[in-house]
Residue frames relative to the residue before (quaternion, step in Angstrom):
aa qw qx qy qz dx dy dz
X 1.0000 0.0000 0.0000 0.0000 0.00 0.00 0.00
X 0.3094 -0.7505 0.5455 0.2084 3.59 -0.94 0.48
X 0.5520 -0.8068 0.1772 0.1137 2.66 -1.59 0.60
X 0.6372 -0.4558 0.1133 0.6111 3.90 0.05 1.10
X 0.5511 -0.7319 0.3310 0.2260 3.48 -0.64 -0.15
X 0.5127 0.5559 -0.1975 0.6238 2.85 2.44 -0.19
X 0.5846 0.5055 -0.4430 0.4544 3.66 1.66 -0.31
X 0.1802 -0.6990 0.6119 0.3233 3.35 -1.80 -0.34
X 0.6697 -0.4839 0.3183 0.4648 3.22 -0.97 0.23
X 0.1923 -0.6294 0.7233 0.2091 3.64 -1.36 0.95
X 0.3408 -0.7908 0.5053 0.0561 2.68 -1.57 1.06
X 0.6935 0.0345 -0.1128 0.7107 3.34 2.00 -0.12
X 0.9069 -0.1578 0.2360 0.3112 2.90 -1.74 0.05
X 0.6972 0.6182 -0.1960 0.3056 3.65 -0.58 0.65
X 0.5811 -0.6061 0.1494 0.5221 3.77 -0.31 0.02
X 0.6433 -0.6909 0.1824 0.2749 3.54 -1.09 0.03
X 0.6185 -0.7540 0.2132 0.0597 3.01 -0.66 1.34
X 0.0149 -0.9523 0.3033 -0.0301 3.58 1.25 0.26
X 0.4617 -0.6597 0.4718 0.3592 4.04 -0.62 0.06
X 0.6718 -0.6684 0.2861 0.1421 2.78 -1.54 0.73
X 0.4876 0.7792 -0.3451 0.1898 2.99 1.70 -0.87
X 0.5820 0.6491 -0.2595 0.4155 3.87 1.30 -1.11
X 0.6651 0.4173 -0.2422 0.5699 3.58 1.18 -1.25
X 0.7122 0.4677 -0.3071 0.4239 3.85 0.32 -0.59
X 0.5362 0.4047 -0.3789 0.6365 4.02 1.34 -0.72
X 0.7722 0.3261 -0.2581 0.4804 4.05 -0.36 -0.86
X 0.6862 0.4436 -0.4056 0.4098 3.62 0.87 0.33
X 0.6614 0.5041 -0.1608 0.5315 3.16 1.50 -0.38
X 0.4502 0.3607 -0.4741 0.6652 3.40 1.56 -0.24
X 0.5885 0.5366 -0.4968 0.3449 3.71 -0.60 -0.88
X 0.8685 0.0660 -0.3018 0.3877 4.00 0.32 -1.11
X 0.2600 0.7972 -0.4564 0.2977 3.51 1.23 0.48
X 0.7205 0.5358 -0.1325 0.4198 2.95 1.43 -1.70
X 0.4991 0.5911 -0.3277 0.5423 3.09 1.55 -1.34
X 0.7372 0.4628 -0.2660 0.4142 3.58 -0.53 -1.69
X 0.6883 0.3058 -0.4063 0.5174 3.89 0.70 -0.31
X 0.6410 0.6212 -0.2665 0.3636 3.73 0.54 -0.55
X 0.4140 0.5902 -0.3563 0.5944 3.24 1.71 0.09
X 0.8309 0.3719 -0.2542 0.3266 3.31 0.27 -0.81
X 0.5145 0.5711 -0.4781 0.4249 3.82 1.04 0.16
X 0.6711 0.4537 -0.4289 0.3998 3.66 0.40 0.02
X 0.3956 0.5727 -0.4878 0.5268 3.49 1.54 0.30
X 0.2010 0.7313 -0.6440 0.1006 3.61 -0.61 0.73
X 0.5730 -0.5742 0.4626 0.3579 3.78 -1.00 0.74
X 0.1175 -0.8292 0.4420 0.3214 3.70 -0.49 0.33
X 0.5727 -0.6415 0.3481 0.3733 3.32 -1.27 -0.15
X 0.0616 0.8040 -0.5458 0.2278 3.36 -1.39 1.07
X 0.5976 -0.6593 0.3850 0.2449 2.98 -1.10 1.30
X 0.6508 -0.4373 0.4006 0.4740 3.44 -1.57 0.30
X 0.7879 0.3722 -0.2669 0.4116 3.67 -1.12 1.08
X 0.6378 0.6112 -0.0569 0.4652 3.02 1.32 -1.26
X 0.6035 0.6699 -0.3805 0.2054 3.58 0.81 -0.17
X 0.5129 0.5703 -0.3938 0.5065 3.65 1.63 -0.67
X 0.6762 0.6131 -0.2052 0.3532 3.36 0.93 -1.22
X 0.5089 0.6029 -0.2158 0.5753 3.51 1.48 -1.09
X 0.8082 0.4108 -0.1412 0.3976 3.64 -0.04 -1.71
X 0.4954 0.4399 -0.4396 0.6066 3.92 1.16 -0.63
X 0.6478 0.5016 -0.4594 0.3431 4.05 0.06 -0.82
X 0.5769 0.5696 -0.2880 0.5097 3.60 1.49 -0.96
X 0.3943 0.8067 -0.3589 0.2548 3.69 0.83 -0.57
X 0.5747 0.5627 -0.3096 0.5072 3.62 1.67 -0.60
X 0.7246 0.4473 -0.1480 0.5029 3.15 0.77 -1.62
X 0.5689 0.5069 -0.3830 0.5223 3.62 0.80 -0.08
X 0.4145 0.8500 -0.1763 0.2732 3.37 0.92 -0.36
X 0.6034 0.5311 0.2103 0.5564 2.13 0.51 -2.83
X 0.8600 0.2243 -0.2338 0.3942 3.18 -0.44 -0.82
X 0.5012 0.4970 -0.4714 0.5287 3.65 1.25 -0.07
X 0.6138 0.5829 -0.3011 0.4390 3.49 0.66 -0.83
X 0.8019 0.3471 -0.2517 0.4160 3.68 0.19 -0.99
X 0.6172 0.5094 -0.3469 0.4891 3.61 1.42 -0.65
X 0.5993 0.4082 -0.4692 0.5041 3.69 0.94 0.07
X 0.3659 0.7541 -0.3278 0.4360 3.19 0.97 -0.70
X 0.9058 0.1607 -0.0404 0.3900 3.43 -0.27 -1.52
X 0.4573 0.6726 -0.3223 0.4844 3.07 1.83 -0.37
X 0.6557 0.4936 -0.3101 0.4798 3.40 0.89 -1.54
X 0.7092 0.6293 -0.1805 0.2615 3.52 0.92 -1.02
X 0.5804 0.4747 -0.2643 0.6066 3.51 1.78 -0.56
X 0.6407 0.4957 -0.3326 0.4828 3.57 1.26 -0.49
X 0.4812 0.4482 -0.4648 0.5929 3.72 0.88 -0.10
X 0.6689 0.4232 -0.4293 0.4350 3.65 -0.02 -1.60
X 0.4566 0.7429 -0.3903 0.2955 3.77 0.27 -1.37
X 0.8803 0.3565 0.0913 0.2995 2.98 0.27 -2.37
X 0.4481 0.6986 -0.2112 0.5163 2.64 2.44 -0.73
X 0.7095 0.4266 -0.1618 0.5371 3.37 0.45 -1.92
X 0.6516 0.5453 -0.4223 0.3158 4.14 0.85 -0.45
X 0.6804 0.5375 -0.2512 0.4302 3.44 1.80 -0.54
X 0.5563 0.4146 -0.2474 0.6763 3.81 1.77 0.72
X 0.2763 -0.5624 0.7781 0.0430 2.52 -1.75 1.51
X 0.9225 -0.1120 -0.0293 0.3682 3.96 0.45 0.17
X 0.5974 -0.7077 0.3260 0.1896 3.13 -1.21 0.69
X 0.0229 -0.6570 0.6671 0.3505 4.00 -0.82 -0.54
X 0.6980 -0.2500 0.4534 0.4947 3.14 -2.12 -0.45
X 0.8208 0.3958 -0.2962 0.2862 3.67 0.32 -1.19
X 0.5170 0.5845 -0.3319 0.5299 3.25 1.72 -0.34
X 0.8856 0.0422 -0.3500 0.3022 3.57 0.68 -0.12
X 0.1886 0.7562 -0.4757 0.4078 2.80 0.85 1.32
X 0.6552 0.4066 -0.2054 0.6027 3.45 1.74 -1.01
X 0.6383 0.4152 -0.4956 0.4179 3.63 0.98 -0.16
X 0.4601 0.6704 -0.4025 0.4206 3.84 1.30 -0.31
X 0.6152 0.5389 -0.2969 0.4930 3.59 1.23 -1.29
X 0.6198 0.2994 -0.4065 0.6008 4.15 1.25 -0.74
X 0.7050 0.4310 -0.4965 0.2659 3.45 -0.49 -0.18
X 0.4393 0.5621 -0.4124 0.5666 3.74 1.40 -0.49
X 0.3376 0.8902 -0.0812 0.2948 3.21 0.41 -0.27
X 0.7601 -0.0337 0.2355 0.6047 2.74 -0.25 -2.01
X 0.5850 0.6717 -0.3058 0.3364 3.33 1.27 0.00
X 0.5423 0.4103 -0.3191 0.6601 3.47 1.44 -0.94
X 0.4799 0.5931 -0.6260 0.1615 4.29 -0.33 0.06
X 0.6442 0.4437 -0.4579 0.4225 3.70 1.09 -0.56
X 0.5801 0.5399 -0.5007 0.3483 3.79 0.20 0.50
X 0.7361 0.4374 -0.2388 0.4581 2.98 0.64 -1.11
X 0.6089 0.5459 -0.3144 0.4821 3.29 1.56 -0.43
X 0.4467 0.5204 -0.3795 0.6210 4.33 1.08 -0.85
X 0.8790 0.3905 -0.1914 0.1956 4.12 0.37 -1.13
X 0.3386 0.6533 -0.3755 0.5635 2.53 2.52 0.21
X 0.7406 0.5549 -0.2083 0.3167 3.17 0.33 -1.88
X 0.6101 0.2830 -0.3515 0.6513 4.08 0.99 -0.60
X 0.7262 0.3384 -0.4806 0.3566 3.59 -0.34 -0.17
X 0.7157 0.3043 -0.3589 0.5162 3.91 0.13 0.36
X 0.6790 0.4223 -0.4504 0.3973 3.81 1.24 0.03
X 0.7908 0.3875 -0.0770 0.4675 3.07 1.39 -1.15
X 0.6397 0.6352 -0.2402 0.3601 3.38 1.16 -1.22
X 0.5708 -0.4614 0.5757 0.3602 3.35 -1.66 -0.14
X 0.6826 -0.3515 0.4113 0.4912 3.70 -1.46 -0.76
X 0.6406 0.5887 -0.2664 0.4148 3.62 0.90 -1.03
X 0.7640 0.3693 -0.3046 0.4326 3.24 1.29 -0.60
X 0.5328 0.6755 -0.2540 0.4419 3.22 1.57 -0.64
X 0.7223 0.3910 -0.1761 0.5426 3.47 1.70 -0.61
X 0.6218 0.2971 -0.4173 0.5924 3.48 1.20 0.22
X 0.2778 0.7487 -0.4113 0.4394 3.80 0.88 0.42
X 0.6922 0.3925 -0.0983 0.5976 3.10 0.50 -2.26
X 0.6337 0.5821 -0.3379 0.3812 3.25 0.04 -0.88
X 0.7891 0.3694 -0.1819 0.4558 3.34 0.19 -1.20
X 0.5886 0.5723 -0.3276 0.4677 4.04 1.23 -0.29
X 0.6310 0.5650 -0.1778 0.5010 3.10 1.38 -1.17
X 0.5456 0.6169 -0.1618 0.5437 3.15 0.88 -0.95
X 0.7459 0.3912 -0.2418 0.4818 3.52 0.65 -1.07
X 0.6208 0.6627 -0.1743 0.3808 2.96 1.05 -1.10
X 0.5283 0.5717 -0.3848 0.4959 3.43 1.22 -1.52
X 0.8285 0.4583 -0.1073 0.3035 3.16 -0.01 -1.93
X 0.2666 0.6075 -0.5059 0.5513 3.86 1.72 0.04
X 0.9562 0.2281 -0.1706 0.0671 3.39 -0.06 -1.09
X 0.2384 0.8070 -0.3067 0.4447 3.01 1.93 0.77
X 0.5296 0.4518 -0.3796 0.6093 3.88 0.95 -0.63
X 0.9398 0.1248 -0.2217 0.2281 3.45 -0.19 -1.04
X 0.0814 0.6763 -0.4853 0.5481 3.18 1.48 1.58
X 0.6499 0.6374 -0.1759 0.3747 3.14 0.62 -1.62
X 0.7295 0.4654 -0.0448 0.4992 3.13 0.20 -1.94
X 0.8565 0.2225 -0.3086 0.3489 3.84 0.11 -0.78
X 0.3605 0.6601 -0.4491 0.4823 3.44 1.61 0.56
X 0.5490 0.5464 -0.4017 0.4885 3.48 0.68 -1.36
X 0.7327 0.5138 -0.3274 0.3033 3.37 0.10 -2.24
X 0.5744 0.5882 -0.2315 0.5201 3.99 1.27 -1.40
X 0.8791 0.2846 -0.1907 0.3314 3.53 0.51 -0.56
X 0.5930 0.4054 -0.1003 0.6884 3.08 1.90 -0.32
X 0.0720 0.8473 -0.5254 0.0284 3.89 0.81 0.93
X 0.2458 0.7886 -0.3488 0.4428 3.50 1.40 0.01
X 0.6774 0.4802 -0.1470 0.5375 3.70 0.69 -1.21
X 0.8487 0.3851 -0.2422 0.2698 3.31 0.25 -0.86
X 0.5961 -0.5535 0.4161 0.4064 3.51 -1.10 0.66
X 0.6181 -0.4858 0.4790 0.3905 3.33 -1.66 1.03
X 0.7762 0.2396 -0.3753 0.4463 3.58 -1.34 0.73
X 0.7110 0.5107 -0.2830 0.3919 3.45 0.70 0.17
X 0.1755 -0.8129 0.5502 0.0761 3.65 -0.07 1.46
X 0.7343 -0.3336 0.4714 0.3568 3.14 -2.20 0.97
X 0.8745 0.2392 -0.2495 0.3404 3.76 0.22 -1.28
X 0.3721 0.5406 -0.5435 0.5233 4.02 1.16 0.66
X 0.6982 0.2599 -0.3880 0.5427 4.02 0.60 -0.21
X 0.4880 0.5754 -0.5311 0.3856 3.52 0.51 0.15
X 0.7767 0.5072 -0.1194 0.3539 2.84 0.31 -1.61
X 0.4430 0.6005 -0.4480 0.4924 3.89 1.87 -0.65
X 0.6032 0.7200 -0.2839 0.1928 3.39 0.54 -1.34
X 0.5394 0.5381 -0.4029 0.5072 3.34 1.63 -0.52
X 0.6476 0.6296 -0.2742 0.3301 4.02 0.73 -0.35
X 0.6558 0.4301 -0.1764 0.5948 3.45 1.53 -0.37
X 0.7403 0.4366 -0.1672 0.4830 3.35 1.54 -0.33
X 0.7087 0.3425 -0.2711 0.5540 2.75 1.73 0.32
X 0.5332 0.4228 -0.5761 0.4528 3.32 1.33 0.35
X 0.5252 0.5872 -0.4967 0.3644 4.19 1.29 -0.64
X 0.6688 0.5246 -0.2997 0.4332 3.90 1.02 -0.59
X 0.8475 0.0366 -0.2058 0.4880 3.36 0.08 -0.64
X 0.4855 0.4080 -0.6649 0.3947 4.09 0.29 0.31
X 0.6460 0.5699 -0.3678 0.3502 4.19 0.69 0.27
X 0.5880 0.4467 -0.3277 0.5894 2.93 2.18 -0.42
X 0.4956 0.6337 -0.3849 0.4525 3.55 1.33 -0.38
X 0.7194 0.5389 -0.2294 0.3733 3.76 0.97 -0.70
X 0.6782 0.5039 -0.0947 0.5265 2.69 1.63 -0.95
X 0.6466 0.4006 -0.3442 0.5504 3.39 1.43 -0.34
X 0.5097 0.5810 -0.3578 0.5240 3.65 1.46 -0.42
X 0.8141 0.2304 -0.1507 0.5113 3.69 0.55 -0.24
X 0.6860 0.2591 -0.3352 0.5916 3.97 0.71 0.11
X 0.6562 0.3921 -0.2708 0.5851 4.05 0.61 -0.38
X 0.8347 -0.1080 0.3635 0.3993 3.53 -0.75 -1.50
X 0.0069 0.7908 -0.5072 -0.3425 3.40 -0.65 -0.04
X 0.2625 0.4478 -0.6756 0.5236 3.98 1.06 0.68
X 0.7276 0.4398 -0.4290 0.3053 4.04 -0.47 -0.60
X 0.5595 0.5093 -0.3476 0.5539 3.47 1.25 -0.33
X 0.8375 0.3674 -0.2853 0.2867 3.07 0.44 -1.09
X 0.4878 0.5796 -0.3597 0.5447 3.84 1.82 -0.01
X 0.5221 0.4905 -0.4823 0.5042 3.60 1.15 -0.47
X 0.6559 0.5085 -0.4135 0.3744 3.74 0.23 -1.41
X 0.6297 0.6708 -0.2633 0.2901 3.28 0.74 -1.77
X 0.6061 0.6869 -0.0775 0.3935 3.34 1.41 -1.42
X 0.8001 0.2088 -0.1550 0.5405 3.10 0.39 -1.44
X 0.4942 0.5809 -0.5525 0.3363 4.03 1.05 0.18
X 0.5842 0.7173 -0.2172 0.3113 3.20 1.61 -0.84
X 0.5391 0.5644 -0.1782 0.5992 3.04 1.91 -1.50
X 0.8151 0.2789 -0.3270 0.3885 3.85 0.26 -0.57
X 0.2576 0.7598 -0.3940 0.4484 3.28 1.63 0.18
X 0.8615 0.1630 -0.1027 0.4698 3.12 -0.13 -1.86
X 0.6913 0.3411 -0.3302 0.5447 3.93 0.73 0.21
X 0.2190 0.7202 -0.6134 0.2389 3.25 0.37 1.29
X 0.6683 0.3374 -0.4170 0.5153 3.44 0.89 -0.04
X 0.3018 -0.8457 0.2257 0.3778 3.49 1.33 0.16
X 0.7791 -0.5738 -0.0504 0.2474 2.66 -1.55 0.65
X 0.6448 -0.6218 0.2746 0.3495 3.87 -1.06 0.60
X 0.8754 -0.4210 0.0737 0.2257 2.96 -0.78 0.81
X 0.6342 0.5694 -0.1295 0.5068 2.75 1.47 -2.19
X 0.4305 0.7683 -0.3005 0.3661 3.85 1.48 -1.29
X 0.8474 0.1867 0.0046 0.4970 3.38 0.39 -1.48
X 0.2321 0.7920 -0.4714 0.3108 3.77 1.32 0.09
X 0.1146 -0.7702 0.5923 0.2069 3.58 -0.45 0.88
C-alpha cells in the first residue's frame, strides 16, 4: 500500500513522520484570526458635538497597542514562516509543540485590550502592571519555540536536506533571549518606568523582526 500523501518517508525507526502542509494551513488560520482580533477593541469613542478630534487623540493609547501587537503577530508568522521553512516533516510530538507556539500568539489580544485601558484610562500603577503583564506574556511566547528547535536538534531526521542539527542549535539563542530580556523589559516596566518597559518590549519585537531568517552565522560563532 502506499503512502498517504501528506506522509513522508521515515527513514528510521520511530514515530510517524507526516507533511507539513496541515501544520502550515491551521497555522496560518490561527494568526489570521489572531491579527484580525486585534482590531475589535478599536471602537469609535464617544463625544460630544465638536469634540470628536479631541475624543479620538484620547484614543491615541489604544491605537498604539494595536499598532504594536499587529507587528507583533505579523513579526510572528514570519518567524513561524521561517520556522516551518526549515522541515520537511512533522511528528505528533512536534505538533503538539507547534500548538504550544500558537497558544502563544493567541493570548496577545489581552494583554494587548490591558495595555490599551491602562495608558488611556489608568493611573501609573496601572500602566506598570500593564507592561508587566505584556512582557510577561511575551517572556513566556518564547518558551514553545525553545521547545521546538531542540526537538528539531535532536530529531535531525525532520529537517530539510541542507539543514544541520547545529544551524537549529545555534537558532536556540533567539527564544532565550526574547525569555531573558522581554522579563527584564517587565521588570524595568514596573520598578523603573513603564514607557521603559514598553521600548524594551518594543525592541526586542524589532530584534525578532530583523532575524527572522535567523540569526547569522557570525552571531552565534563560538
Amino acid at each position: 500500500m502506499s503512502a498517504a500523501p501528506d506522509e513522508v518517508e521515515q527513514p528510521d525507526a520511530g514515530a510517524r513522520v507526516s507533511g507539513t502542509d496541515r501544520m502550515t494551513a491551521f497555522s496560518d488560520g490561527v494568526f489570521a484570526i489572531v491579527i484580525t482580533l486585534l482590531v475589535i477593541d478599536l471602537r469609535v469613542p464617544e463625544y460630544h458635538e465638536g469634540e470628536l478630534l479631541t475624543d479620538l487623540l484620547d484614543e491615541g493609547a489604544s491605537y498604539l497597542a494595536f499598532v504594536v501587537s499587529f507587528v507583533y503577530v505579523g513579526v510572528l508568522w514570519l518567524n513561524h514562516h521561517a520556522l516551518l521553512r526549515l522541515i520537511r516533516g512533522t511528528t505528533l510530538t512536534l505538533s503538539w509543540i507547534n500548538l504550544g507556539v500558537l497558544f502563544g500568539a493567541v493570548i496577545i489580544p489581552f494583554p494587548t485590550a490591558v495595555l490599551a485601558s491602562a495608558f488611556t484610562r489608568g493611573d501609573t500603577d496601572d500602566q506598570r502592571a500593564a507592561v508587566a503583564l505584556y512582557a510577561l506574556s511575551a517572556a513566556l511566547m518564547s518558551a514553545p519555540w525553545l521547545v521546538f528547535f531542540g526537538y528539531l536538534r535532536r530529531h535531525p531526521v525532520l529537517l530539510r536536506r541542507g539543514v544541520s542539527p547545529e544551524y537549529a542549535r545555534r537558532q536556540r539563542l533567539r527564544p532565550i533571549t526574547g525569555l531573558v530580556l522581554y522579563a527584564l523589559g517587565g521588570l524595568l516596566g514596573w520598578f523603573v518606568n513603564p514607557l521603559l518597559g514598553l521600548l524594551a518590549v518594543i525592541f526586542m519585537i524589532t530584534y525578532h523582526a530583523v532575524t527572522s531568517e535567523g540569526l547569522p552565522r557570525w552571531l552565534t560563532r563560538r
